[in-house]
C-alpha positions as CSV (number, residue, x, y, z in Angstrom):
1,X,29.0,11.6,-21.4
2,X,30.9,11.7,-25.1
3,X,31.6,8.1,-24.8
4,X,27.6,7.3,-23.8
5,X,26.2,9.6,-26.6
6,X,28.9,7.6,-29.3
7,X,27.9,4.2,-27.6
8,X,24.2,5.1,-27.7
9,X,24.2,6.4,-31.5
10,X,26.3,2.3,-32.2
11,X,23.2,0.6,-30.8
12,X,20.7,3.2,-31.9
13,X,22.5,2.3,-35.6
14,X,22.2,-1.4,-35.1
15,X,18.6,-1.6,-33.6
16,X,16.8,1.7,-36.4
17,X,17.9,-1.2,-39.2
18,X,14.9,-2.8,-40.8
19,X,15.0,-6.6,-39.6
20,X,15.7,-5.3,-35.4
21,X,12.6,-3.3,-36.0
22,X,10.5,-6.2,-37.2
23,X,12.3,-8.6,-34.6
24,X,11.4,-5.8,-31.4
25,X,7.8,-5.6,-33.0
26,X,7.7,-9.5,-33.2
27,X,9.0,-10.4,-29.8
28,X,7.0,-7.2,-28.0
29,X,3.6,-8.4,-29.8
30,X,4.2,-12.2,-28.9
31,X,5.3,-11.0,-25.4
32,X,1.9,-9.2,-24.4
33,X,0.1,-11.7,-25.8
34,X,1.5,-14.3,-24.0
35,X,1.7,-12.2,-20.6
36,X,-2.2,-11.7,-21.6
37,X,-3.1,-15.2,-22.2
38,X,-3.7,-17.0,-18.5
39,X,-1.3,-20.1,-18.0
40,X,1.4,-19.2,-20.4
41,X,4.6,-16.9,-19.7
42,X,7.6,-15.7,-21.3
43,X,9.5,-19.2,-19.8
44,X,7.8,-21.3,-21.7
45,X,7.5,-19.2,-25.1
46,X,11.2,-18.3,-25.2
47,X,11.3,-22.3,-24.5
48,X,10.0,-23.0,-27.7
49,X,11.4,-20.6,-29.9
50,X,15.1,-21.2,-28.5
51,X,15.3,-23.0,-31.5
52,X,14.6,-20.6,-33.9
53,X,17.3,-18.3,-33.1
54,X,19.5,-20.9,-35.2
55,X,18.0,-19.5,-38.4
56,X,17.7,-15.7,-37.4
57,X,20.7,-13.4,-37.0
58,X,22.3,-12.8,-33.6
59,X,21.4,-9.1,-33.0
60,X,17.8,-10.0,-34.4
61,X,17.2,-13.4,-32.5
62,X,18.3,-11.4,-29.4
63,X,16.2,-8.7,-29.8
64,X,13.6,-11.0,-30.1
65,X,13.9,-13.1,-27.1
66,X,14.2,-9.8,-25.1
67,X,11.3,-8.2,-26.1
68,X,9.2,-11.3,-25.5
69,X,10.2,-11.2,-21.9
70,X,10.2,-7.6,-21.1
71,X,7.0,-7.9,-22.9
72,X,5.2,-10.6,-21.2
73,X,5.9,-7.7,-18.0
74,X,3.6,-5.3,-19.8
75,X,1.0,-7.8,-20.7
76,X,0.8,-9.8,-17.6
77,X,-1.0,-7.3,-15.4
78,X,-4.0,-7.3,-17.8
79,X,-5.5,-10.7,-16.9
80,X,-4.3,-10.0,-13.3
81,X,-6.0,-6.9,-13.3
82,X,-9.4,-7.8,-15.2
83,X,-9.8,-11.9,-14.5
84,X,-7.2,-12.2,-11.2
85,X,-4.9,-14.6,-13.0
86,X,-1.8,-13.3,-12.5
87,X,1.7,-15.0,-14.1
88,X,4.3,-14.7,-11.1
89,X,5.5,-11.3,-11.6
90,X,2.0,-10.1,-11.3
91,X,0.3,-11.7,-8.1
92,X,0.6,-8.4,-6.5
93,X,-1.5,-6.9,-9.0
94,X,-4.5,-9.0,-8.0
95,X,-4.8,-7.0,-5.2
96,X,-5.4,-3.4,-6.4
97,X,-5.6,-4.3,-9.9
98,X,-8.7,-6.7,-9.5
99,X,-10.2,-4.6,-6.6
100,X,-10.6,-1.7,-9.3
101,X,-11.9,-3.3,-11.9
102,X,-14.9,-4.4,-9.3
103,X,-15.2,-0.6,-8.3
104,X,-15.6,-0.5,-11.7
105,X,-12.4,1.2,-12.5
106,X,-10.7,-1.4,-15.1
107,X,-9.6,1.6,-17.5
108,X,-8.0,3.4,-14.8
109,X,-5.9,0.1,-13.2
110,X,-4.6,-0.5,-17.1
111,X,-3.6,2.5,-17.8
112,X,-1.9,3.1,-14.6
113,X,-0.3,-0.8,-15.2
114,X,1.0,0.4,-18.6
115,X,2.4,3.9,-18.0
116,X,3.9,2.6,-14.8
117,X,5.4,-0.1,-16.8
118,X,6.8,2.7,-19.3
119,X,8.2,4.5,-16.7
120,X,9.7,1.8,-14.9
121,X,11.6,0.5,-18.1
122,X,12.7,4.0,-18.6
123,X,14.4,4.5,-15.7
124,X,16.0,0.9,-16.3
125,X,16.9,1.5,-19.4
126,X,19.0,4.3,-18.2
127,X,20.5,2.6,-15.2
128,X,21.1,-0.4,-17.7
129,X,22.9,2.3,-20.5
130,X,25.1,4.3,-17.8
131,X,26.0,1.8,-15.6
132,X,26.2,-1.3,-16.5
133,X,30.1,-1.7,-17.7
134,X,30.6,-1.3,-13.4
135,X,27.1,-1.8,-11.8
136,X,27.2,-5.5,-12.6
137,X,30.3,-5.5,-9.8
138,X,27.9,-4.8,-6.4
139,X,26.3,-7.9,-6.5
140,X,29.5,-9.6,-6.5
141,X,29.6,-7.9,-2.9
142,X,26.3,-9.7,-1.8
143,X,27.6,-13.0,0.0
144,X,25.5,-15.9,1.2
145,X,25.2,-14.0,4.6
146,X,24.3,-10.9,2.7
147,X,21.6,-12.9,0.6
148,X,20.2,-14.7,3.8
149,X,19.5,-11.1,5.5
150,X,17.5,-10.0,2.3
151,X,15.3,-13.3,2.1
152,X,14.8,-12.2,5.9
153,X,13.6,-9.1,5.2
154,X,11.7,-10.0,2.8
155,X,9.8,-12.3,5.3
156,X,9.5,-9.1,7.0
157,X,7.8,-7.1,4.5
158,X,4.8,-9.6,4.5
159,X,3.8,-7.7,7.2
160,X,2.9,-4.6,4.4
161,X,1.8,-7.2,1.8
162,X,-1.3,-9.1,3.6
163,X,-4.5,-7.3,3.1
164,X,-5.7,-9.3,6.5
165,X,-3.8,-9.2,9.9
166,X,-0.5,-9.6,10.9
167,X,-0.7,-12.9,12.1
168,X,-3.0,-14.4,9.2
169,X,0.2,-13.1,7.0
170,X,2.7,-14.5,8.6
171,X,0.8,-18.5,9.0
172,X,0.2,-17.9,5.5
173,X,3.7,-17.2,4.8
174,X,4.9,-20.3,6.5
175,X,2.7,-22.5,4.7
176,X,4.7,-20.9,1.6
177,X,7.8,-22.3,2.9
178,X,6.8,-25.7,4.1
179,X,5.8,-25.8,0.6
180,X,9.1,-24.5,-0.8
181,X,10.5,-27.4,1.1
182,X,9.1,-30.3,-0.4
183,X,11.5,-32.4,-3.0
184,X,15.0,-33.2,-2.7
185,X,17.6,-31.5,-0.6
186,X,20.2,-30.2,-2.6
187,X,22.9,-30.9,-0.1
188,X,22.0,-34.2,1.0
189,X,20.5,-35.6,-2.5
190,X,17.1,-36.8,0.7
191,X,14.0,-36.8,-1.0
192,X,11.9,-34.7,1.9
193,X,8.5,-34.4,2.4
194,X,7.1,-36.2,-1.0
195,X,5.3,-38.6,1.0
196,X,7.2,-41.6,-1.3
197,X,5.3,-39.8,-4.4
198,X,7.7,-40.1,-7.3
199,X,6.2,-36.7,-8.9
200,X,7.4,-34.4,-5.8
201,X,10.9,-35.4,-5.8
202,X,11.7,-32.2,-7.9
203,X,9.4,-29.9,-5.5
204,X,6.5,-28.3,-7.0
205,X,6.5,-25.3,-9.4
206,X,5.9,-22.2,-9.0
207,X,3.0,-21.9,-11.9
208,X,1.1,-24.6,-10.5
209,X,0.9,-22.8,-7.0
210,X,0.1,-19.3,-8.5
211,X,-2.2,-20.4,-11.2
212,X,-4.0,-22.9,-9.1
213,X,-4.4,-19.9,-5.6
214,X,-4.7,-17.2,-7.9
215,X,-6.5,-18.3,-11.3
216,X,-8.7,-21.5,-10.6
217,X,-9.7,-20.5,-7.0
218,X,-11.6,-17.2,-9.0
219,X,-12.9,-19.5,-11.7
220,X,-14.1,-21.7,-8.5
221,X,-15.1,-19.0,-6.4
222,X,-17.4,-17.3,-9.6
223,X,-18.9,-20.9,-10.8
224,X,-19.9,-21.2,-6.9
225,X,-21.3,-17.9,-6.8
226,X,-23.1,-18.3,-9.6
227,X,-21.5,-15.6,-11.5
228,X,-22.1,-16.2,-15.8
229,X,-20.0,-13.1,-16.3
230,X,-17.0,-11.5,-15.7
231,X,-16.8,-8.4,-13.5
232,X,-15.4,-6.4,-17.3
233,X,-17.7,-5.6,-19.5
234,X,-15.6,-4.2,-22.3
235,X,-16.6,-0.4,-21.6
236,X,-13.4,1.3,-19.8
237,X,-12.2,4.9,-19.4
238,X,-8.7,4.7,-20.3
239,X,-8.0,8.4,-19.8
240,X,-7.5,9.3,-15.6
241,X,-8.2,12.8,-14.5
242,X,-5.3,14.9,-13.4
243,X,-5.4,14.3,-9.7
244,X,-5.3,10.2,-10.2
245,X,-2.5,11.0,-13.1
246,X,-0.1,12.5,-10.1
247,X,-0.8,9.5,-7.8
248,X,0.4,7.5,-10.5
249,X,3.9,9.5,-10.7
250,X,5.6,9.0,-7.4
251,X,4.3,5.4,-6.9
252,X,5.6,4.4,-10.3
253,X,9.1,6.6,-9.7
254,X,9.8,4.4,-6.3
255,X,9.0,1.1,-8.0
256,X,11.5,2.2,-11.0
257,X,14.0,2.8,-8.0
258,X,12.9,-0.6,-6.5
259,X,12.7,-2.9,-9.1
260,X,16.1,-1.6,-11.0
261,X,18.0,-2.2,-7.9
262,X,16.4,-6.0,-7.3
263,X,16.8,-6.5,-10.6
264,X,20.5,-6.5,-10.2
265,X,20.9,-9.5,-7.7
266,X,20.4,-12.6,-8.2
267,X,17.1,-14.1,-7.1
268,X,15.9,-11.0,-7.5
269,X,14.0,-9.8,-10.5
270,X,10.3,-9.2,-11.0
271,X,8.9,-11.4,-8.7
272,X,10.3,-10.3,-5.7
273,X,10.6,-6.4,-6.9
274,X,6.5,-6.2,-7.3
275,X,6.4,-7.5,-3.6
276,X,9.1,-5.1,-2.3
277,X,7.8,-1.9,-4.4
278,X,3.8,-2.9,-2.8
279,X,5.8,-2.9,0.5
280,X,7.3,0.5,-0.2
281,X,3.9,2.1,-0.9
282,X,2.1,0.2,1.6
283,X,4.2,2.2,4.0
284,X,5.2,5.5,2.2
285,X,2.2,6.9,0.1
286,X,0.1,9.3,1.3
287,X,-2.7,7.2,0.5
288,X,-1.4,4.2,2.2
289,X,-4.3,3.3,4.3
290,X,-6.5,2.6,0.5
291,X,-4.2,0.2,-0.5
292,X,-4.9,-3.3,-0.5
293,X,-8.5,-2.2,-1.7
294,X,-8.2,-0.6,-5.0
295,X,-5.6,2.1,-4.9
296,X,-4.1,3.4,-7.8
297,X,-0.5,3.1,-5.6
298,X,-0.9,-0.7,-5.6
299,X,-1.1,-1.0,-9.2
300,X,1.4,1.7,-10.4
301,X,4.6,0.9,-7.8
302,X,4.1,-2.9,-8.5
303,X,4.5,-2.4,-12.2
304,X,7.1,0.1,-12.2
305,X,9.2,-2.4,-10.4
306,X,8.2,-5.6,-12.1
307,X,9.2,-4.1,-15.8
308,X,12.4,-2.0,-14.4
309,X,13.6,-5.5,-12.8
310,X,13.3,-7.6,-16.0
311,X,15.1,-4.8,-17.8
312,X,18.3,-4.6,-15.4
313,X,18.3,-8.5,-14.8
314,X,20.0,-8.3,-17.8
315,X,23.5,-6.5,-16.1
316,X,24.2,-9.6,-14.1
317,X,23.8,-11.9,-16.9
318,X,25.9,-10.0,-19.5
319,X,28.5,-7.6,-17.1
320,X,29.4,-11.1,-15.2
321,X,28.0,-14.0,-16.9
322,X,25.5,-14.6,-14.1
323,X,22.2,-15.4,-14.7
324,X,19.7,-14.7,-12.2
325,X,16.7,-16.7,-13.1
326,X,15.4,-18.8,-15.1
327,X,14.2,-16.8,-18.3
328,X,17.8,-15.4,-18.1
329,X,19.2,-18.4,-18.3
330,X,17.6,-19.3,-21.1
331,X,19.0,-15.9,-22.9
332,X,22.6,-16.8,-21.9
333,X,21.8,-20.0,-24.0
334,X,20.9,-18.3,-26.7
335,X,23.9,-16.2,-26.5
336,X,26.7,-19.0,-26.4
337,X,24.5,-20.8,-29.2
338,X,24.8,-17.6,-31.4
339,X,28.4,-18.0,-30.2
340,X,28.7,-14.9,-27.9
341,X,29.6,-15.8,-23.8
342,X,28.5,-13.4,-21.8
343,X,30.7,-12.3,-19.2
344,X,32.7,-8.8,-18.7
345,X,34.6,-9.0,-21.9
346,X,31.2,-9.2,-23.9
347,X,30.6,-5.2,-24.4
348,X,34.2,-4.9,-25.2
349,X,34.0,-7.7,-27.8
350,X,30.6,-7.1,-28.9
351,X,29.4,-3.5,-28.3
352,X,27.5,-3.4,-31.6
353,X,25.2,-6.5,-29.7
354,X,25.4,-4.9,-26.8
355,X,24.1,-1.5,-27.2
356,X,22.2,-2.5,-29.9
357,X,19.8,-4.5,-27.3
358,X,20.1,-1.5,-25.2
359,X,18.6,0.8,-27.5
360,X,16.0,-1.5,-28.8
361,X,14.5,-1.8,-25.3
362,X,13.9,1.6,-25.7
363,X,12.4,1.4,-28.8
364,X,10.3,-1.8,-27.6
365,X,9.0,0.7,-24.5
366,X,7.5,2.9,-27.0
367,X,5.9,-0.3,-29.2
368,X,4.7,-1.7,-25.7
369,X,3.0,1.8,-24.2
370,X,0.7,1.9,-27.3
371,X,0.2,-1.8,-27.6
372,X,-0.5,-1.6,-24.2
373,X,-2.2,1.9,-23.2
374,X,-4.2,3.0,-26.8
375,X,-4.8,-0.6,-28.0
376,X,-5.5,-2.1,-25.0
377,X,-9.3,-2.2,-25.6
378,X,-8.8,-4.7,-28.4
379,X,-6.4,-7.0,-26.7
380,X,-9.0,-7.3,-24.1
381,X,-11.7,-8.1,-26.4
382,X,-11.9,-11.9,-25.2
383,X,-12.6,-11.1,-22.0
384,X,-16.5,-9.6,-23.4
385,X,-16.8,-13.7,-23.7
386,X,-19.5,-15.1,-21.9
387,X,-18.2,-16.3,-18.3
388,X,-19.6,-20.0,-18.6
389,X,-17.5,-20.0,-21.9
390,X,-14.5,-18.6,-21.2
391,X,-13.9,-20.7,-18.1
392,X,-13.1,-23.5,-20.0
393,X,-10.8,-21.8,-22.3
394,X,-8.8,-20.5,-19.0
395,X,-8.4,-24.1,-17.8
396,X,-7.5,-24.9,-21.1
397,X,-4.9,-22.4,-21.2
398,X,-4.0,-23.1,-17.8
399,X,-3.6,-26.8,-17.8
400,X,-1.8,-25.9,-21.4
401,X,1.2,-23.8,-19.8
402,X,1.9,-25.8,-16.3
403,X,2.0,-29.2,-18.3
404,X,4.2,-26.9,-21.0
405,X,6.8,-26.6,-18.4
406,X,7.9,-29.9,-17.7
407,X,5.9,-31.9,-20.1
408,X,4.3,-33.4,-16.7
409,X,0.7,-34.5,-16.5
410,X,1.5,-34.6,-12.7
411,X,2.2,-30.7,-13.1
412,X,-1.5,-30.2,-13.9
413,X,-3.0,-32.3,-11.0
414,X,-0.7,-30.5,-8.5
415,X,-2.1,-27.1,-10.2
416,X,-5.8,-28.3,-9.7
417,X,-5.0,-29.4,-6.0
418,X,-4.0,-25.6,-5.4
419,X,-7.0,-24.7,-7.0
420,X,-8.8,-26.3,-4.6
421,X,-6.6,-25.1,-1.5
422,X,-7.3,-21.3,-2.9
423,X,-11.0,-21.5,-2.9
424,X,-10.5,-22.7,0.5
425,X,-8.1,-20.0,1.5
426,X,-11.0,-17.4,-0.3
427,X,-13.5,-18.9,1.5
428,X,-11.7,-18.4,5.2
429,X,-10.8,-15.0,4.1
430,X,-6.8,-15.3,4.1
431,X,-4.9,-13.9,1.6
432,X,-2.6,-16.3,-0.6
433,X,0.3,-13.4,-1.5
434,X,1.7,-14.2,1.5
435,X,2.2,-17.5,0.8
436,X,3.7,-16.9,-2.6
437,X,6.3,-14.8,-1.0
438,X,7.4,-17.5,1.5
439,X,7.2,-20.3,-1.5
440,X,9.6,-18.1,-3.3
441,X,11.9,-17.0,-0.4
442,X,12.1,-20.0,1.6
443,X,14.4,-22.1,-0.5
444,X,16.3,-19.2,-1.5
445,X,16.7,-18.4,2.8
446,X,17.7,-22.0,3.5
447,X,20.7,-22.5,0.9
448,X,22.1,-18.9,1.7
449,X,22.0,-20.0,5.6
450,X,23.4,-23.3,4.8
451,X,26.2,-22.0,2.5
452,X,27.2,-19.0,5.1
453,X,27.6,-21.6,7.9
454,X,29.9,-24.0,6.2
455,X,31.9,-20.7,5.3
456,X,32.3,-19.8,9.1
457,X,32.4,-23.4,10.5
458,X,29.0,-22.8,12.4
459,X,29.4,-19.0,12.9
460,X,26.2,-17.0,13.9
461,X,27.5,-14.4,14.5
462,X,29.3,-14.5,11.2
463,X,25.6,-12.8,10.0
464,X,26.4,-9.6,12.2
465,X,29.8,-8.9,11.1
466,X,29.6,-8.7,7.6
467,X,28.5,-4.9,7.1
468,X,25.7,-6.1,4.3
469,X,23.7,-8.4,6.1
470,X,24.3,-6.9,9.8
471,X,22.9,-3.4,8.4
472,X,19.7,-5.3,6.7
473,X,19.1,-7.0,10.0
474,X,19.3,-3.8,12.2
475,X,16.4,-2.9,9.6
476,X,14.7,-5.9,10.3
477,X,15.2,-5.5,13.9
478,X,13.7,-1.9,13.3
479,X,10.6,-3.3,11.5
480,X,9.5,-5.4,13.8
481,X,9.7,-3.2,16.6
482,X,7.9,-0.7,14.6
483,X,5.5,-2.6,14.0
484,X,4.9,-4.0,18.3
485,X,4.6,-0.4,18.7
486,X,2.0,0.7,16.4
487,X,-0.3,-2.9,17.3
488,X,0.3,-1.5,21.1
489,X,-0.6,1.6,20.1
490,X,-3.7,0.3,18.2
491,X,-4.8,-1.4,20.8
492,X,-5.0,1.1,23.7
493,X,-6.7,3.4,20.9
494,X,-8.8,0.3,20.5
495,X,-9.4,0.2,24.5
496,X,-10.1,3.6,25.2
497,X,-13.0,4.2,22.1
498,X,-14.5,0.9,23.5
499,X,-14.5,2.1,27.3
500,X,-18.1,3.2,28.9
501,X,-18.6,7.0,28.7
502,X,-19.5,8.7,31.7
């Protein structure tokens, strides 16, 4: 505890100075306003300013870059939750988020986003302060097996996500990985399933499937409903009353616990933490059966477990040297070009740096709960816009950040064709956070599968040996047979209210 408390007051020395304050001020103000703005994201800003850490010094430049991704985390459940454009790390917030602010209930679903969010990078900021010089070891116990039995069971917990039925989930989900499919094989170098289109050969991107389901299918769905407005209409209630505040608590605690542990493997991180943490309440919380159509739980445990992931993503990528996705990667860059490697000698070689970025996460919570909580009324000010001229600012921004990615035009079309498939998926009443989840998984599922049979020459069995994978798929096992149960028991419920009375 001594040696936390002296490591603690290092960084707390390090990020109190006047230029880290102004750089975790900087990078937490560009970071909600580009998880605010629909179509951009922290991968593309940190993109651009990669090249600005040249000028800026290394604690400061880091700082920055950090707070512009833990950032975006805070701000990206506001359009989610007000317009249903989500980034990736908020499509589960469409769900409760945007079913509030129809019930009228905007103010509450913010506030519940942003404390949630403060509690969730609280708790990760403590897991990241006590235990990363060894916690960064257990996912160096996680092999391809181990990996393959998590994707699995995260194919399982669709069954919890899917505001529809069981069945509708699932199709929907294997749509997502047909999808996930398409470009070239990474073992075989086979272009497969690009119909000879030059454009697929790299697979289609993730931001061009969530902002084309998510964010054009509303703008399509109000334009064809004839909506001129928006369902916010800049008058919210910020402040819940006591018996909402203690909903808000345990949901947000489990996502903390969720999203801090996800955020530790790779492939992890926010996306997959704010489907495992809806999964968790969708099965736990006492209110269970509201979720999915405007409960507080599906707004707080989502958001808990999105900002504690992209807080303890950053173990992997500086206790080992392994970054787990993409934004990450882009931080270890900035690293080695400020001429630090991360790895497990960085906090012995650099533990000014080190718990320097620690205790300015803290300090960026605090900057983020009143940007995001007190002041949220004024970022949200663009949404009093007139419908039928915001619309074509959203496309705007949205055509802006999926050609941003790749500098495609291609990028954009693809986004507008998923526009159109949303709408269509609104229209038949299926949900599309299904889908996302198998887009996301599926690749992930086939390379761990692949890789653990090459290790054991063709093994199946090798999946049930190793104590990791075998346990997660007697869990499986366990959830589905769970849930065969309850749809029997449903049904003979359903059978007896239906039979004749005599």
């Amino acid at each position: 505890m001594n040696e936390l408390i002296h490591n603690l007051g290092i960084g707390f020395d390090h990020a109190l100075t006047i230029h880290n304050l102004w750089y975790c001020a900087i990078g937490c103000v560009v970071g909600t306003l580009v998880g605010l703005l629909p179509g951009l994201g922290p991968l593309s800003t940190i993109s651009l300013l990669l090249p600005l850490t040249y000028s800026i010094p290394t604690d400061g430049s880091i700082i920055m870059l950090a707070g512009i991704y833990y950032g975006a985390q805070y701000g990206d459940s506001v359009s989610a939750i007000t317009m249903k454009i989500p980034h990736a790390s908020s499509i589960v917030a469409c769900i409760d988020g945007y079913a509030m602010t129809l019930k009228g209930k905007t103010g509450l679903a913010l506030f519940t986003a942003g404390i949630s969010s403060f509690i969730g990078g609280t708790v990760a900021i403590v897991v990241l302060a006590t235990l990363a010089p060894t916690l960064g070891e257990v996912a160096l116990l996680f092999g391809p097996a181990d990996y393959c039995a998590l994707m699995m069971l995260g194919f399982v917990c669709v069954s919890f996500i899917t505001t529809g039925s069981l069945l509708n989930g699932l199709a929907m989900t294997m749509i997502g990985v047909l999808l996930g499919s398409i470009g070239t094989d990474v073992n075989s170098g086979i272009a497969r399933f690009t119909m000879d289109l030059q454009f697929l050969t790299d697979g289609i991107g993730l931001i061009s499937i969530a902002l084309g389901c998510f964010g054009i299918a509303e703008i399509v769905k109000n334009l064809d409903s004839g909506t001129n407005h928006t369902p916010f209409n800049g008058k919210i209630d910020l402040m819940p009353t006591w018996p909402e505040f203690k909903r808000i608590i345990p949901s947000a605690l489990r996502g903390s616990v969720v999203g801090s542990v996800l955020g530790l493997l790779p492939g992890g991180g926010p996306v997959i933490a704010q489907f495992a943490a809806y999964a968790l309440d969708k099965k736990f919380s006492k209110y269970r059966d509201e979720i999915g159509h405007g409960a507080i739980e599906g707004v707080a445990g989502q958001a808990a477990a999105d900002e504690a992931a992209a807080r303890t993503s950053f173990i992997p990528l500086m206790a080992i040297g392994i970054p787990e996705n993409a934004v990450m990667a882009l931080m270890m860059a900035a690293f080695i070009v400020k001429g630090v490697q991360p790895g497990p000698n960085m906090i012995g070689q650099h533990p000014d740096l080190f718990w320097g970025l620690v205790a300015s996460m803290w300090i960026g919570n605090c900057f983020l709960v009143i940007l995001n909580v007190p002041l949220v009324r004024y970022w949200l000010s663009v949404f009093k816009i007139p419908f039928n001229v915001l619309f074509p600012c959203i496309l705007f921004f949205c055509c802006i950040g999926t050609f941003s990615i790749n500098n495609n035009l291609d990028d954009v079309y693809i986004t507008a064709a998923f526009g159109l498939m949303g709408y269509l998926f609104m229209r038949m009443g299926l949900d599309a956070a299904p889908l996302m989840l198998g887009f996301i998984l599926g690749p992930m599922l086939e390379e761990y599968f692949r890789r653990q049979l090459l290790i054991s020459r063709g093994d199946f069995t090798s999946f049930l040996k190793r104590p990791i994978s075998g346990t997660l798929l007697a869990l499986i096992t366990v959830f589905i047979v769970w849930q065969m149960i309850s749809f029997l028991i449903k049904s003979k419920k359903g059978v007896v209210e239906q039979a004749p009375q005599h």
